[in-house]
C-alpha positions as CSV (number, residue, x, y, z in Angstrom):
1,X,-5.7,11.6,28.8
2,X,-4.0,11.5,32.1
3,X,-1.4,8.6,33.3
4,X,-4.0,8.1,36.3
5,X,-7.1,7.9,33.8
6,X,-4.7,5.0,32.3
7,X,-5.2,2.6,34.8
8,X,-9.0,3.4,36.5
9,X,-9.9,0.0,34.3
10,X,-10.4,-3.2,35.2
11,X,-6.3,-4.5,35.3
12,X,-7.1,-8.1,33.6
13,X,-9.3,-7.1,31.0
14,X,-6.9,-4.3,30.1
15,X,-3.9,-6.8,30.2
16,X,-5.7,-9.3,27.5
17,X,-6.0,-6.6,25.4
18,X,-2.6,-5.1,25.6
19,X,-1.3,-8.7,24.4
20,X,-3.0,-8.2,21.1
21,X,-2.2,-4.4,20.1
22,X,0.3,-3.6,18.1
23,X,3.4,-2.3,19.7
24,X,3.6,0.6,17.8
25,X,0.1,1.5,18.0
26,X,0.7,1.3,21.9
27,X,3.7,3.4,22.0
28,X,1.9,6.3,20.0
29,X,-1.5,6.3,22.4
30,X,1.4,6.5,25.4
31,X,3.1,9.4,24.1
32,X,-0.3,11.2,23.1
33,X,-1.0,10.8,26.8
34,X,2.3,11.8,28.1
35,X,2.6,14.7,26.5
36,X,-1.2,15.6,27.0
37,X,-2.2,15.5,23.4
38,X,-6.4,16.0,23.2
39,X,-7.4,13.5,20.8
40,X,-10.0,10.8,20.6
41,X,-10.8,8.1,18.7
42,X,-13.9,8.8,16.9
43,X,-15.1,6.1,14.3
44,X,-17.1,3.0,15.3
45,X,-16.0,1.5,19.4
46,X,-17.3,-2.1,17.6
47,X,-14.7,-2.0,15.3
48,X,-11.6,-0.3,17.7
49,X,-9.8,-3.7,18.4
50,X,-9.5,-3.9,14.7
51,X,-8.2,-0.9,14.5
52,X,-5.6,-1.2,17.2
53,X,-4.4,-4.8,16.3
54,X,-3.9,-3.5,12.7
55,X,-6.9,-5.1,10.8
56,X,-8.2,-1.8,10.0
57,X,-7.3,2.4,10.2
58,X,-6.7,4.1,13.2
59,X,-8.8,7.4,13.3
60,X,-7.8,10.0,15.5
61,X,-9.2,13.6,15.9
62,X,-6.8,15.7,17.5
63,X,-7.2,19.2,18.5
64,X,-5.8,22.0,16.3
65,X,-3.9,23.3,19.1
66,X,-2.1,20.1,19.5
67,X,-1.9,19.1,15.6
68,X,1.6,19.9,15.3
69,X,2.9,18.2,18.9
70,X,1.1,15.0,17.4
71,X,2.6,15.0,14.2
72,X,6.1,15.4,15.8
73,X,5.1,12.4,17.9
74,X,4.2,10.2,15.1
75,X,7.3,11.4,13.5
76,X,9.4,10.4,16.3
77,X,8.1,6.7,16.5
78,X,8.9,6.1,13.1
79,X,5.4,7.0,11.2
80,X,5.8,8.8,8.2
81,X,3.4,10.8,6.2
82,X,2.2,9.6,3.0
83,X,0.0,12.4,0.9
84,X,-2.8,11.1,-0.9
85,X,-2.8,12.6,-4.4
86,X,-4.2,16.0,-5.0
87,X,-7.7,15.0,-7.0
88,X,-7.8,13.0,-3.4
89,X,-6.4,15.2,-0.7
90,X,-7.9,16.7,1.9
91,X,-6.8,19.9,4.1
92,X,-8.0,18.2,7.6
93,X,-7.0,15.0,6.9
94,X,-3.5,13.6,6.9
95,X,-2.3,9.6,6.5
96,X,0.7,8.3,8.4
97,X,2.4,4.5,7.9
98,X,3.8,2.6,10.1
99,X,5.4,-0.4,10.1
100,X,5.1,-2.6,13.2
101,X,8.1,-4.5,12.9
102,X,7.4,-7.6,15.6
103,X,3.5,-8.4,13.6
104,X,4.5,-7.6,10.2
105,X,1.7,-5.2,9.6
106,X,1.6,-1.9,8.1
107,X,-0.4,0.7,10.6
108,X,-2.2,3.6,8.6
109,X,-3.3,6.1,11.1
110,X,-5.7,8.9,9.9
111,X,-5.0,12.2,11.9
112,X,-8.0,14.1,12.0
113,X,-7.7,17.8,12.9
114,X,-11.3,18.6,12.1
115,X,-14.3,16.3,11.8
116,X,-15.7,15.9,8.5
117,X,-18.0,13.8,6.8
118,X,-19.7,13.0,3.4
119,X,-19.0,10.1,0.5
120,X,-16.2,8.4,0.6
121,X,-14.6,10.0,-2.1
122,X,-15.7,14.0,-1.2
123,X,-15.9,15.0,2.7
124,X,-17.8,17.5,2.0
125,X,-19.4,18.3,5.3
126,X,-17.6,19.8,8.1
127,X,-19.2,19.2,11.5
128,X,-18.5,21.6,13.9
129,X,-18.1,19.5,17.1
130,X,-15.0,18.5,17.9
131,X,-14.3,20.8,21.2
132,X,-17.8,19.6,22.2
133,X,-17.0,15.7,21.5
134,X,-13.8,16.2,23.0
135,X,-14.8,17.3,26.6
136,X,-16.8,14.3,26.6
137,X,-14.6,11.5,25.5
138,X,-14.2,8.6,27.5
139,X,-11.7,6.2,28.3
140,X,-12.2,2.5,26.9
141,X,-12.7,0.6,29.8
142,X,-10.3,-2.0,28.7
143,X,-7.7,-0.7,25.9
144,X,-5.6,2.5,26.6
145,X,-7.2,5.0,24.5
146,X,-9.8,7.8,24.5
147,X,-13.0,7.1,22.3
148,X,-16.5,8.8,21.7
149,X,-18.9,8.9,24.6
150,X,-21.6,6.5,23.6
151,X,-24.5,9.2,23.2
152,X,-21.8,11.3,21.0
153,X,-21.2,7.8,18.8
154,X,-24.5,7.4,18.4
155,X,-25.5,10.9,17.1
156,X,-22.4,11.2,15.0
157,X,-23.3,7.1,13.6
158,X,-26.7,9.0,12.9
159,X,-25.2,11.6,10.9
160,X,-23.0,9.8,9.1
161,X,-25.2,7.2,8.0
162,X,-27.4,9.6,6.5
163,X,-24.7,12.1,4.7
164,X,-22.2,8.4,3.8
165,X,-25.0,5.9,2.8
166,X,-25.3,7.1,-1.1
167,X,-26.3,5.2,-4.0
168,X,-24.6,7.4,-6.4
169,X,-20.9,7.0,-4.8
170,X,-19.4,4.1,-6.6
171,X,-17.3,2.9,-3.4
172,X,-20.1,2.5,-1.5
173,X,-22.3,1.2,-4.2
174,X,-19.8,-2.0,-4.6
175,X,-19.8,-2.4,-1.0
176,X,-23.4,-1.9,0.0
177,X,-24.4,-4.7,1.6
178,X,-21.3,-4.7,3.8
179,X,-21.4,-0.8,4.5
180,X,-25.6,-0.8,5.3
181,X,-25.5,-4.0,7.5
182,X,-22.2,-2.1,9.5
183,X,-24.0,1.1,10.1
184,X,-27.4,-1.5,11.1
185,X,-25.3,-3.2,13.6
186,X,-23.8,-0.4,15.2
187,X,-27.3,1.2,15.3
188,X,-28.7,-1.9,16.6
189,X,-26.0,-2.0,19.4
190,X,-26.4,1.9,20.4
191,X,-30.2,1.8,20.3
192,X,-29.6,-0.6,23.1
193,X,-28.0,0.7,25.8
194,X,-28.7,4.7,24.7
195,X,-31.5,6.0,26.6
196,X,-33.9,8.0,24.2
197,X,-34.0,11.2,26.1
198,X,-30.3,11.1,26.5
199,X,-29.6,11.0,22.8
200,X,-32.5,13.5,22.2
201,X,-31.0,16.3,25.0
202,X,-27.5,15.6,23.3
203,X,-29.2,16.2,19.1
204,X,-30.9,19.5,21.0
205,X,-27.5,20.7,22.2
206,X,-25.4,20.0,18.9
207,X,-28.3,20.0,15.7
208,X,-31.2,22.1,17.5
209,X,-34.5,21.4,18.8
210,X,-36.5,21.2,15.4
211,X,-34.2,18.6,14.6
212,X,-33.8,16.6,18.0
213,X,-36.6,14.4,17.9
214,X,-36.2,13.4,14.3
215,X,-32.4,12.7,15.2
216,X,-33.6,10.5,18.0
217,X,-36.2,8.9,16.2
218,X,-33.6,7.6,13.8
219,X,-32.6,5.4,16.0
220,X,-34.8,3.6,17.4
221,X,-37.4,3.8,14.7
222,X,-37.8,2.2,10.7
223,X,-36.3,3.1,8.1
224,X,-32.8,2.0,8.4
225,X,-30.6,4.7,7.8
226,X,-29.7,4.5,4.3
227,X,-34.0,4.9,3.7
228,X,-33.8,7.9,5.9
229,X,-34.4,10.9,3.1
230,X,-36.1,13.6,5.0
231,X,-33.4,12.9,7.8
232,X,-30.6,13.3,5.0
233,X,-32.4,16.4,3.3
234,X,-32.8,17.9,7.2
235,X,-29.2,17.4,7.9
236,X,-27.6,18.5,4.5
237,X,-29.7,21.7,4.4
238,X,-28.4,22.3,8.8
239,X,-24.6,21.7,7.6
240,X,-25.1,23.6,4.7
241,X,-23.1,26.8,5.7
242,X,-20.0,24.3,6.6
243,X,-20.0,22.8,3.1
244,X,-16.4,23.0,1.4
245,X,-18.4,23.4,-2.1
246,X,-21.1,23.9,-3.5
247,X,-23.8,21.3,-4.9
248,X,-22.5,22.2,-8.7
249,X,-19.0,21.7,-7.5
250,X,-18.9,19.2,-5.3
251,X,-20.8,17.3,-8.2
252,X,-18.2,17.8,-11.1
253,X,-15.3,16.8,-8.0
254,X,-17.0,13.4,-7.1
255,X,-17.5,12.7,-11.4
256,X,-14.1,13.4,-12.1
257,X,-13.0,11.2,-8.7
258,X,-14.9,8.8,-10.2
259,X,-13.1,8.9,-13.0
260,X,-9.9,8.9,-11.6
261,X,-10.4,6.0,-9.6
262,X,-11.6,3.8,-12.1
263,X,-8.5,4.3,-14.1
264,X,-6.5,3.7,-10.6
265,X,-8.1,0.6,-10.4
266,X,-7.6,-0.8,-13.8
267,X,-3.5,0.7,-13.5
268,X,-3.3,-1.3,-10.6
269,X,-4.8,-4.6,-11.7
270,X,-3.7,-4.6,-15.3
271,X,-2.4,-1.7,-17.0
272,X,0.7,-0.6,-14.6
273,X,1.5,2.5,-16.3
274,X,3.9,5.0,-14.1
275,X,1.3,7.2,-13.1
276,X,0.3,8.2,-9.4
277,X,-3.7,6.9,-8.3
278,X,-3.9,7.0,-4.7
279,X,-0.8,7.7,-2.0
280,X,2.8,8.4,-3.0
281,X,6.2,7.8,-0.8
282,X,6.7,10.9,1.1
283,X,9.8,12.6,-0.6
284,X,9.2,10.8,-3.8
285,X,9.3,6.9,-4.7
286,X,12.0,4.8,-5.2
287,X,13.0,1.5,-7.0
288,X,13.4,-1.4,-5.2
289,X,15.7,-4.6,-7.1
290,X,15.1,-8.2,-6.0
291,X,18.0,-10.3,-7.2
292,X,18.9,-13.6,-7.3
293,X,19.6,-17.0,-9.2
294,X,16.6,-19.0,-10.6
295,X,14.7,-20.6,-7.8
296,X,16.0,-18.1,-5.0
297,X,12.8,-16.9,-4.3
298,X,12.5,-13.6,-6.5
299,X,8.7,-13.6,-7.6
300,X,7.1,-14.5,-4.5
301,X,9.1,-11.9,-2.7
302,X,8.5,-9.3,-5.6
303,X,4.9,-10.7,-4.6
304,X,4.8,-9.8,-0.9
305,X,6.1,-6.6,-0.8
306,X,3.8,-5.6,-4.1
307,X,0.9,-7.0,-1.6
308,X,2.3,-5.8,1.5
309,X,2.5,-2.1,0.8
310,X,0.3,-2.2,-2.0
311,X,-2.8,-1.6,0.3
312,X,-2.0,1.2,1.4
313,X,0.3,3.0,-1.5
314,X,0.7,3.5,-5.1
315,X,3.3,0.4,-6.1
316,X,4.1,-1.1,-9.6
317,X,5.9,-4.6,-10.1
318,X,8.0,-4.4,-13.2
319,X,9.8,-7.9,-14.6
320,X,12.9,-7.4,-16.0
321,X,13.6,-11.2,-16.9
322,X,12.4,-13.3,-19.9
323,X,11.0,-16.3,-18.5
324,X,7.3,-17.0,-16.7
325,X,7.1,-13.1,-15.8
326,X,5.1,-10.8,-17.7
327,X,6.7,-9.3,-21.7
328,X,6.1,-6.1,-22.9
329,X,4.3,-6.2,-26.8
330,X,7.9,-6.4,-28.1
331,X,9.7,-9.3,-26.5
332,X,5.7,-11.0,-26.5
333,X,5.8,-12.7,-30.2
334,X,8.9,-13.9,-30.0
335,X,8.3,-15.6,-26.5
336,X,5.1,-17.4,-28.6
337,X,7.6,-18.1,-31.1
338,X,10.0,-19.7,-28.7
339,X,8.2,-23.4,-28.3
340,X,8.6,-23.3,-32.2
341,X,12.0,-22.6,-32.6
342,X,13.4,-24.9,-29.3
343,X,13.4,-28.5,-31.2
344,X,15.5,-27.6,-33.6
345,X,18.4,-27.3,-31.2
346,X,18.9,-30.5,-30.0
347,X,21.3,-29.5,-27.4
348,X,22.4,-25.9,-26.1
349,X,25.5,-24.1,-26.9
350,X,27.8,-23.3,-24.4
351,X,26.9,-20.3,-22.1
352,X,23.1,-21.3,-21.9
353,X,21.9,-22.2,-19.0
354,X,18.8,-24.2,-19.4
355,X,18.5,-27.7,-20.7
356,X,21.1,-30.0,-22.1
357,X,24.0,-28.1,-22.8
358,X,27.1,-28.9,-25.0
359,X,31.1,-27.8,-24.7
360,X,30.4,-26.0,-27.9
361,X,30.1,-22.5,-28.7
362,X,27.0,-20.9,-30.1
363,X,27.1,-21.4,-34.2
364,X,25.7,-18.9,-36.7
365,X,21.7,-19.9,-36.7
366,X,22.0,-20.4,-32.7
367,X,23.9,-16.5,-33.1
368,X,21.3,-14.9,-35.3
369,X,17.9,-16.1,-33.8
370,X,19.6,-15.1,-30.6
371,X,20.4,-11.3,-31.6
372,X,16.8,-10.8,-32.4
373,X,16.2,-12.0,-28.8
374,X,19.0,-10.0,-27.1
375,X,17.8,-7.5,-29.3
376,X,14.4,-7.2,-28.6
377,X,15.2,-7.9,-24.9
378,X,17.6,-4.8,-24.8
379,X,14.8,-2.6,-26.5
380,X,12.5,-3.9,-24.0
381,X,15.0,-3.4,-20.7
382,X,15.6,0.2,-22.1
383,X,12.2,1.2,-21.8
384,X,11.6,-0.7,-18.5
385,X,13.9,1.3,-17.1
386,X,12.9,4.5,-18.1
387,X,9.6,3.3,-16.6
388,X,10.5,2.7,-13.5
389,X,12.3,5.4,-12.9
390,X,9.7,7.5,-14.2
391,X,7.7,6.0,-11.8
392,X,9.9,6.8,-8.9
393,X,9.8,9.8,-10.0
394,X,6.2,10.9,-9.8
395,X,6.0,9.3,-6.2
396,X,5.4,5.3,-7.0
397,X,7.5,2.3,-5.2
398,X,8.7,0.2,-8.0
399,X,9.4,-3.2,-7.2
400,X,11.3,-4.8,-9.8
401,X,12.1,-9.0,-10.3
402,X,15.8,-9.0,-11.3
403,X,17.7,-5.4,-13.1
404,X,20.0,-4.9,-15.4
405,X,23.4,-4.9,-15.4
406,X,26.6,-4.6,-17.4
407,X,29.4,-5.9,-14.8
408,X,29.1,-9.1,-15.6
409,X,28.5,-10.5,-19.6
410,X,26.1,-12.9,-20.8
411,X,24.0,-13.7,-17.3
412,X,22.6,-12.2,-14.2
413,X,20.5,-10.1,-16.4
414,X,23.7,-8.6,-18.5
415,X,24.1,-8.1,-22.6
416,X,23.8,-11.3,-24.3
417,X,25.6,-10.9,-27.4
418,X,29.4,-10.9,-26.0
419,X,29.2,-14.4,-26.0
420,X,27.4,-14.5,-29.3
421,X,29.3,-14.8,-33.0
422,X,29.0,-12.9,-36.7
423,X,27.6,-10.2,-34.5
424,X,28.1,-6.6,-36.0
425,X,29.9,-3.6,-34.1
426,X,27.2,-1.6,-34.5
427,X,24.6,-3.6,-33.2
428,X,26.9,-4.5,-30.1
429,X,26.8,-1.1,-29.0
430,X,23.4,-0.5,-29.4
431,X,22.8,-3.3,-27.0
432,X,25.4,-2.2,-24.6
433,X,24.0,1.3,-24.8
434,X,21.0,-0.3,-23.3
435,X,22.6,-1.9,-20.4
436,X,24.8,1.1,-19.2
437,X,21.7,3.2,-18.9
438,X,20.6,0.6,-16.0
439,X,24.4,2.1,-14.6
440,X,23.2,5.6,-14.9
441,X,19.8,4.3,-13.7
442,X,21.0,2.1,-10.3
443,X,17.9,0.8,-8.1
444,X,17.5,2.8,-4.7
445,X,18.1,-0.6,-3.2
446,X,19.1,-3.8,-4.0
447,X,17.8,-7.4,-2.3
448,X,20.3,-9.7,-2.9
449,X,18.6,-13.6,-2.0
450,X,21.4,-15.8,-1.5
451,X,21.4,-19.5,-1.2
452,X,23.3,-22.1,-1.7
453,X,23.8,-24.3,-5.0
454,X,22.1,-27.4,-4.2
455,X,18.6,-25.5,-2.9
456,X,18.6,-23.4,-6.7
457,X,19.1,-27.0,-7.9
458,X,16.2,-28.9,-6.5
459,X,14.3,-25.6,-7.2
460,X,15.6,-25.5,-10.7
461,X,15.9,-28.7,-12.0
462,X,16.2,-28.3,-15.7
463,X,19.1,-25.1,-14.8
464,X,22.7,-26.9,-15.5
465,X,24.4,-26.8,-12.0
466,X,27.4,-25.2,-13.3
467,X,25.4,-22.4,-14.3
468,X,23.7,-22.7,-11.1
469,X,27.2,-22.2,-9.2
470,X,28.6,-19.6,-11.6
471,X,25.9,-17.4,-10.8
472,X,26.0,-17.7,-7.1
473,X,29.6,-17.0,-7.5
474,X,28.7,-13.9,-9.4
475,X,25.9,-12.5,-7.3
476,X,28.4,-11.1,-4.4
477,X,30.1,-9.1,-7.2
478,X,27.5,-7.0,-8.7
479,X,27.5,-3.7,-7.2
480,X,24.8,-1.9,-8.9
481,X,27.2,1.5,-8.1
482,X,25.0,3.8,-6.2
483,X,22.3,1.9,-4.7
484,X,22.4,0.7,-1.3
485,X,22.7,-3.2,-1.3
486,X,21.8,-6.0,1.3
487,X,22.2,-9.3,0.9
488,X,19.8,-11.6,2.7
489,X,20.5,-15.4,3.3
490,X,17.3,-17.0,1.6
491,X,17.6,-20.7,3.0
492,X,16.5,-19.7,5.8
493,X,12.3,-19.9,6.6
494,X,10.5,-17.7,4.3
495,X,8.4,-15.8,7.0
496,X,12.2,-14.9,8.6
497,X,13.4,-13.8,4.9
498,X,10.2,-12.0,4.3
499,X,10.3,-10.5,7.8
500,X,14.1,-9.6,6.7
501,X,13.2,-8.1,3.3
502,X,10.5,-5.9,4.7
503,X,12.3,-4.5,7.3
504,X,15.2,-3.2,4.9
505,X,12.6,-2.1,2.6
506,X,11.1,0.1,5.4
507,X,13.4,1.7,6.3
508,X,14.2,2.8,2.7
509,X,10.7,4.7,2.3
């Protein structure tokens, strides 16, 4: 696309829609055409503003030649490639994240280097046009990109419909009505302002005349496309030769993708487990600490970014505390126990930080119900650990509400039984153990929300505001030794603190 080609538009229409494209979506299209990349944009033009504004996935072809000059480009700008997992990858396809720092959004951009097609979760086809589509690409009349010429769109929506629109794949099958009423729109809106013998001469040229009239006929005639069987069986049997497997195979790949992502899904929504289901961090994943005093904002940050980048790569939340957030089957029973066991204590003993608490120090039954807990809670912080790390390991962004640490006793997440009496030696280690592995274990960053004592108390109002001001006091000194910390002022509006956490997060993956 040439700098001149930029600007043969109408220069008000053009300026509306530069107001709403991202930034960085903008800055990639300009260096594509500055440095005379040959790509296009080859999905759906209805659906291109969403692409461009972030609300869905930028899909580029570019050609071979240039594959490598585009990835540099998105390097540059500050994309970075995220590899889908190998039951998942493809060789022509490759994902790249951005993050648009003035909107907030995450842009995925798919970069095409060869045009394939098939279910969603096996591209099996490869279509053997892009040199031919790409000689004919257009510019958009009013946004600052190349797209498909509208014959091309149309024949390509054609074939597409018929080799995507499957019963049997279980992503289209839950979205059905939403998928079949999109391809019937965008068939509705071609067949309108696509002369027939255009789009017939174009099928002749790229399928063949024994299949041009059938092609064009799909367009303009009944069934819909998903209905279209002969079409389908046609077009199969024509793109045959350019399959990537066989039927056999490419049966046994989509059953066992099927497989996988059902188990993805139910990871994701309930189980959790360490394991990688759909895109990992490029160089690996990392653990990501949100810290604080109660009321300082912690789970709904630990919310957002689990939301935020959750879309569009593999990310755990893991809860570290013992309040609201969610157990692990050990500390679980005694958490049901807990309403049980709290009348008997009239008051607290000194160190608590909860309810109404006295001058006194723990005595023995306050000491031994509270090693079980601060044993069961060290078990439970071991394995966390290991967890997330783990985690990080294989690829996954673990975002974590509060960590453990062993700078400072009895709060913050620290070993309990310090403060605790009639407690033997041996069991003090074995808790201790527990909380220096977190030392040998630091996060890969550390968000430190900081406010100021009265905000945790109108949060908080059954936390004792000494507490509440003795943990402030303590946040600034936990280092987490090896983990990069930032502390980040959360009094301020939560978009600006959200806008703030995101940003340092970013830059970490």
């Amino acid at each position: 696309m040439r700098q001149d080609a930029l600007h043969r538009t109408d220069p008000t229409a053009g300026q509306a829609a530069e107001n709403t494209i991202l930034p960085l979506v903008l800055m990639v299209l300009s260096e594509f055409d500055r440095y005379n990349i040959t790509y296009f944009y080859w999905k759906s033009s209805n659906r291109l503003h969403r692409a461009l504004t972030g609300e869905g996935d930028v899909d580029l072809l570019v050609a071979q030649r240039d594959q490598h000059r585009a990835q540099a480009i998105l390097l540059e700008r500050g994309l970075k490639l995220f590899p889908a997992v190998a039951c998942r990858d493809h060789p022509a396809l490759s994902s790249y994240l951005g993050y648009d720092e003035p909107s907030g959004r995450i842009v995925h951009l798919h970069l095409h280097i060869r045009l394939v097609a098939g279910t969603s979760l096996l591209k099996n086809y490869h279509l053997p046009w892009e040199e031919a589509l790409a000689r004919r690409a257009i510019v958009h009349p009013g946004l600052l990109i190349r797209m498909l010429e509208p014959v091309d769109e149309a024949l390509l929506l054609i074939v597409r419909g018929c080799l995507e629109l499957r019963r049997s794949d279980p992503v289209v099958l839950r979205n059905w009505q939403a998928m079949t009423h999109k391809f019937a729109r965008d068939r509705a809106e071609l067949a309108d302002r696509i002369p027939r013998t255009a789009l017939r001469r174009r099928a002749a040229e790229l399928l063949g005349g024994e299949l041009a009239d059938v092609v064009a006929d799909a367009l303009y005639c009944q069934p819909e496309l998903e209905h279209q069987r002969h079409l389908r069986r046609l077009l199969r049997r024509h793109f045959a030769p350019h399959r990537i497997y066989n039927d056999l195979e490419a049966g046994l790949r989509t059953m066992i993708r099927v497989a996988q992502l059902l188990a993805g899904h139910l990871n994701k929504r309930l189980l959790c487990i360490p394991r990688p289901w759909s895109r990992r961090a490029p160089g690996g994943g990392h653990v990501v600490a949100v810290i604080g005093v109660d009321g300082s904002g912690k789970s709904t940050i630990v919310a957002t970014i689990r939301q935020w980048l959750g879309e569009e790569m593999d990310v755990i939340p893991i809860y570290f505390g013992t309040g609201a957030g969610r157990p692990s089957l050990i500390l679980w029973p005694l958490k049901l126990m807990v309403p049980l066991i709290t009348p008997l204590f009239k008051t607290k003993p000194k160190g608590s930080s909860h309810g109404k608490i006295s001058d006194r120090p723990p005595g023995r039954l306050y000491s031994a119900l509270m090693t079980i807990w601060a044993t069961a809670t060290a078990i439970e912080k071991r394995i966390k650990l290991s967890t997330a790390h783990r985690g990080a390991r294989r690829g996954l962004v673990v975002v974590t509400d509060r960590y453990p640490q062993n700078e400072i006793a009895g709060f913050n997440e620290g070993p309990l039984m310090p403060r605790l009496i009639g407690i033997p030696q041996w069991l003090r280690r074995f808790e201790a153990n527990s909380y220096s592995l977190a030392q040998r274990l630091p996060p890969d960053i550390v968000i430190k929300l900081v406010v100021p004592p009265e905000v945790c108390a109108r949060r908080e109002p059954d936390m004792d505001p000494s507490v509440i001001k003795q943990r402030i006091a303590a946040i600034p000194r936990l280092a987490f030794s090896g983990a990069r910390v930032v502390s980040i002022d959360a009094q301020q509006p939560l978009p600006d603190v959200i806008r703030a956490v995101k940003k340092e997060v970013w830059r970490l993956l």
